[in-house]
C-alpha positions in Angstrom: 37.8 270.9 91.0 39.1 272.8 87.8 36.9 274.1 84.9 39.3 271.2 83.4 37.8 268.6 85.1 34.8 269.4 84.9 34.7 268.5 81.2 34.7 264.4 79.6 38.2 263.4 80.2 38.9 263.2 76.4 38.6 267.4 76.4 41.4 267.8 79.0 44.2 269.9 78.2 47.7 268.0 78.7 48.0 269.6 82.3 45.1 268.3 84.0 45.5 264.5 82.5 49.3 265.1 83.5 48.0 266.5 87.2 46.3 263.2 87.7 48.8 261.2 86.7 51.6 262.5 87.9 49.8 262.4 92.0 50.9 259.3 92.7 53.4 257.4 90.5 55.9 254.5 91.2 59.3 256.1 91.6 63.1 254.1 91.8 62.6 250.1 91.5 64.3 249.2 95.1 64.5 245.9 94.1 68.3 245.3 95.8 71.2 243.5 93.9 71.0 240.6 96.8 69.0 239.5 99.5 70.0 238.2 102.7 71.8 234.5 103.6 72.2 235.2 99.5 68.9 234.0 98.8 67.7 234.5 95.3 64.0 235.4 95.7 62.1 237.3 98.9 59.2 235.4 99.5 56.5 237.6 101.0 53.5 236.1 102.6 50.2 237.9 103.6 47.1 237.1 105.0 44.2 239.9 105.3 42.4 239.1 108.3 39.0 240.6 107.3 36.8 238.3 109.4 33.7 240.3 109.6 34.8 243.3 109.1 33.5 243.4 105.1 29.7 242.5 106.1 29.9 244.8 109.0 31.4 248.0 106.7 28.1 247.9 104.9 25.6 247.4 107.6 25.3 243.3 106.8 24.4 242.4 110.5 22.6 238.6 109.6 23.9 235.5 110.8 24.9 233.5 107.4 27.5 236.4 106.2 28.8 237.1 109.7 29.2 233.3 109.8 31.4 233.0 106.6 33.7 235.6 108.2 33.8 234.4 111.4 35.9 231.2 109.7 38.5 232.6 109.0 39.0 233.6 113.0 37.8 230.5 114.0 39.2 228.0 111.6 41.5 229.7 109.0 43.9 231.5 111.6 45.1 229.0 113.5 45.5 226.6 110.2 47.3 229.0 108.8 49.7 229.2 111.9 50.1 225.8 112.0 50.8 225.7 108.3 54.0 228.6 108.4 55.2 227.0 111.5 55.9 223.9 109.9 57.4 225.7 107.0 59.4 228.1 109.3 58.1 230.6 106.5 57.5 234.5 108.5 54.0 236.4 106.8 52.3 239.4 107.4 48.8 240.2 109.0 47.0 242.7 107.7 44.1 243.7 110.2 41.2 245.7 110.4 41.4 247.1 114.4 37.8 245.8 114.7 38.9 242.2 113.5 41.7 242.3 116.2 39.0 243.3 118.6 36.7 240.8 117.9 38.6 237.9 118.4 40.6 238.3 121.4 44.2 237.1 121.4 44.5 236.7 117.4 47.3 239.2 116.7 49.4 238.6 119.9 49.3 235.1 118.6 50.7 236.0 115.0 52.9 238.2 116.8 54.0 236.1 119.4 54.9 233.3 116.2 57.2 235.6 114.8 54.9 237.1 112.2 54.1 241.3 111.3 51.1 242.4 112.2 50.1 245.6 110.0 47.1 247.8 109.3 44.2 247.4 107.4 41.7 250.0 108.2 39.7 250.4 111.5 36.4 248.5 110.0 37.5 247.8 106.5 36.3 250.9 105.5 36.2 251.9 101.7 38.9 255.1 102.8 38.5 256.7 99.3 34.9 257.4 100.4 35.9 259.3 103.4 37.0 263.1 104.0 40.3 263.6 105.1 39.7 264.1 109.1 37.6 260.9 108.9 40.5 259.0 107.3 43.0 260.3 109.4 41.2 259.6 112.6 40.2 256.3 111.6 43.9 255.2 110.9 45.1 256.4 113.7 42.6 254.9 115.6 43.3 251.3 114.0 47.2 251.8 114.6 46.3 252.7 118.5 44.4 249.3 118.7 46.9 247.6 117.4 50.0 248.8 119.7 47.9 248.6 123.0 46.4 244.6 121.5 50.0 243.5 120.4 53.1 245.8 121.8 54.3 246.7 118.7 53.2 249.8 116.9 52.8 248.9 113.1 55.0 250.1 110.2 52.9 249.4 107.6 49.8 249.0 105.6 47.3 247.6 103.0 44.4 250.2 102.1 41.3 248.2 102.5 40.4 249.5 99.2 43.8 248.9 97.9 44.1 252.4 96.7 44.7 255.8 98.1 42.2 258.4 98.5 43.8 262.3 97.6 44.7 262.3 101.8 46.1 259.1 102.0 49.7 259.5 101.6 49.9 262.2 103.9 48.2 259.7 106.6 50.8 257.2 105.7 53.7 259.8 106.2 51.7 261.4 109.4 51.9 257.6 111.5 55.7 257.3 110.1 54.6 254.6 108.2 57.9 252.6 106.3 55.8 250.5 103.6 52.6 250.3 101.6 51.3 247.3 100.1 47.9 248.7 98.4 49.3 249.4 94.6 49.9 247.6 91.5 52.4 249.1 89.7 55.7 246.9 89.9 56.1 243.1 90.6 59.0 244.3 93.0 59.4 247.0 96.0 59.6 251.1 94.9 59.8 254.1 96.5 56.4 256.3 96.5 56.5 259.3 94.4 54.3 262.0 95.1 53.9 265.0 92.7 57.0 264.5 91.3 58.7 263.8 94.5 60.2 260.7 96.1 58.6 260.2 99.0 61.0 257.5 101.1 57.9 255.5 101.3 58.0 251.8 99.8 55.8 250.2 97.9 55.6 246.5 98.1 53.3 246.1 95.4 49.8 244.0 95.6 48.5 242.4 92.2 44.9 240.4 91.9 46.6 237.5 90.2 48.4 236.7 93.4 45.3 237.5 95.6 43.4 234.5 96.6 40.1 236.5 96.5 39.6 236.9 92.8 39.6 233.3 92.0 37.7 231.5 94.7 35.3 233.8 96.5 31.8 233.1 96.6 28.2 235.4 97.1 25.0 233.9 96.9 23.2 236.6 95.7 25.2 237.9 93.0 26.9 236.2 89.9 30.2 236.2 92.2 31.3 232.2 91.9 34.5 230.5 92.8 35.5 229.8 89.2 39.1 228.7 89.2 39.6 225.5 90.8 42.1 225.9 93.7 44.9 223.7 91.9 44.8 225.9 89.1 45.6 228.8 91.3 48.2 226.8 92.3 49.6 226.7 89.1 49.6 230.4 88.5 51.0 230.8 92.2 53.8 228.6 91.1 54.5 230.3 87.6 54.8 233.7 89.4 57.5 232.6 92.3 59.8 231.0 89.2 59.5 233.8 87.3 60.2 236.2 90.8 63.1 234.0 91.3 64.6 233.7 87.8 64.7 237.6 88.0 65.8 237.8 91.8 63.1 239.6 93.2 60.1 239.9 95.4 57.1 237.0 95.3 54.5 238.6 96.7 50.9 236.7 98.2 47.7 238.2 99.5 45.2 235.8 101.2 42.2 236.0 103.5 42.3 233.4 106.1 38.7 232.9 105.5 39.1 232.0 101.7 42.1 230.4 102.1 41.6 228.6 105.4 39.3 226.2 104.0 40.7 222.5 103.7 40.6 221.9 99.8 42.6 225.2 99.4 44.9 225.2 102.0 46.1 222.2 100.5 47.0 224.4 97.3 48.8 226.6 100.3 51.1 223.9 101.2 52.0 222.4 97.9 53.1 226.1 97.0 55.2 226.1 100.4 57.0 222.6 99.4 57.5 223.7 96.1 59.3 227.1 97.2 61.3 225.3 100.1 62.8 222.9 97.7 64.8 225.7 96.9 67.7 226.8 99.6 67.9 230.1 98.2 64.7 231.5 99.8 64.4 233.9 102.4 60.5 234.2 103.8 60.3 237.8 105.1 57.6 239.7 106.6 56.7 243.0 104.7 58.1 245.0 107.3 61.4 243.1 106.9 61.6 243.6 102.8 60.8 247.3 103.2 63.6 247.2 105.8 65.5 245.8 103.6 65.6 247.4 100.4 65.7 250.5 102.1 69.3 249.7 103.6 70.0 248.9 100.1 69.1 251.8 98.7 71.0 253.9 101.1 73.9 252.1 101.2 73.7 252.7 97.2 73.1 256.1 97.3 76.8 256.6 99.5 79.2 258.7 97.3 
């Protein structure tokens, strides 16, 4: 750390504020002049398959918490399955390594559906906590799992944090990652820029106002309470795929299979699906497909 920085922010000289900044910044929108079939709108489904994985990260080991988590294995998956099947609509998985091992056959079964599974961490570990080694070691372990659970080595993935730590990046870049989807800074795909440098990494940005999580999450023993009725989310939900498709780009949903799964909110789940598919000029992508795709685009633009 500089002399700089060890100072109150407000005292920094222009080059350390700038330093910060500048680390990781959202480069070239890649947001493509058309999407395939010429759809209007990339519709971009995701479900973060925590399952236990948040109670075990910080040594919760009781029954009731474990429980709640266990739904969204037990219950939640395989509604949600159901649900894209009948909407012929493809999603990503985002999985912690030790969800995936905990409930034996889950990501061959999103896989085998025609869905992405991606990384999330190895126990949904906070990474900007960890040292570099343990990061590294710990992603590389979760991508492992992943290849030997489901064939397929994974592309991609969501922080469990949904930030980067100062190593992250170079993790991302070290297991030839294509895509991120941890950041806020866009509605639609960018490239990564690092330092001042592109990166070739996309970004297919996350925002809390299309995560299930902030709205309708409940703890007992904090002031945490499911505030937003699930219809009301619906309506925001809604709002944010016209507005995606009035501009031609890239609608974007995180949900957790145990917060969404349950029956009064996968409800809000479907109407959102018939009230996208009444459009024909949608094309449901996985995140590993987008990434693919706007990277084609880009290149193709950048031609002489």
């Amino acid at each position: 750390m500089s002399s700089n920085e060890q100072i109150p922010p407000w005292q920094w000289d222009e080059a350390t504020w700038r330093q910060h900044v500048d680390r990781i910044r959202a480069g070239r929108s890649l947001r493509p002049g058309s999407w395939p079939n010429g759809a209007r709108v990339a519709v971009a489904l995701s479900f973060d398959s925590d399952h236990e994985t948040g109670e075990l990260r910080d040594g919760q080991v009781l029954p009731g918490k474990l429980a709640q988590g266990e739904y969204g294995a037990r219950v939640g998956v395989p509604r949600i399955l159901d649900l894209l099947d009948r909407y012929q609509a493809a999603a990503s998985f985002f999985v912690p390594a030790v969800s995936a091992l905990l409930h034996d056959g889950e990501v061959q079964s999103c896989v085998d559906r025609g869905h992405e599974v991606a990384l999330h961490g190895w126990i949904h570990e906070r990474n900007t906590l960890l040292d570099g080694a343990e990061e590294r070691e710990l992603a590389f372990r979760a991508a492992d799992t992943l290849e030997r659970l489901t064939g397929v080595r994974p592309v991609g993935i969501r922080t469990p944090s949904w930030d980067f730590s100062a190593n992250t990046l170079r993790i991302i870049q070290d297991l030839g990652l294509r895509y991120d989807s941890s950041l806020m800074a866009d509605d639609d795909p960018y490239e990564i820029v690092a330092d001042g440098k592109p990166t070739g990494v996309v970004e297919i940005p996350v925002e809390w106002i299309r995560d299930d999580g902030p709205y309708l999450i409940m703890d007992r023993f904090t002031a945490v309470r499911p505030y937003t009725p699930p219809r009301a989310v619906l309506s925001i939900w809604r709002d944010e795929f016209d507005l995606a498709c009035a501009e031609g780009g890239v609608f974007q949903l995180t949900m957790h299979p145990h917060i969404i799964g349950h029956r009064s909110r996968l409800v809000v789940l479907a109407e959102l699906l018939d009230h996208i598919t009444s459009r024909s000029d949608v094309w449901f992508a996985t995140h590993a497909q987008v990434a693919e795709h706007v990277l084609a685009a880009a290149t193709e633009q950048d031609k002489p």
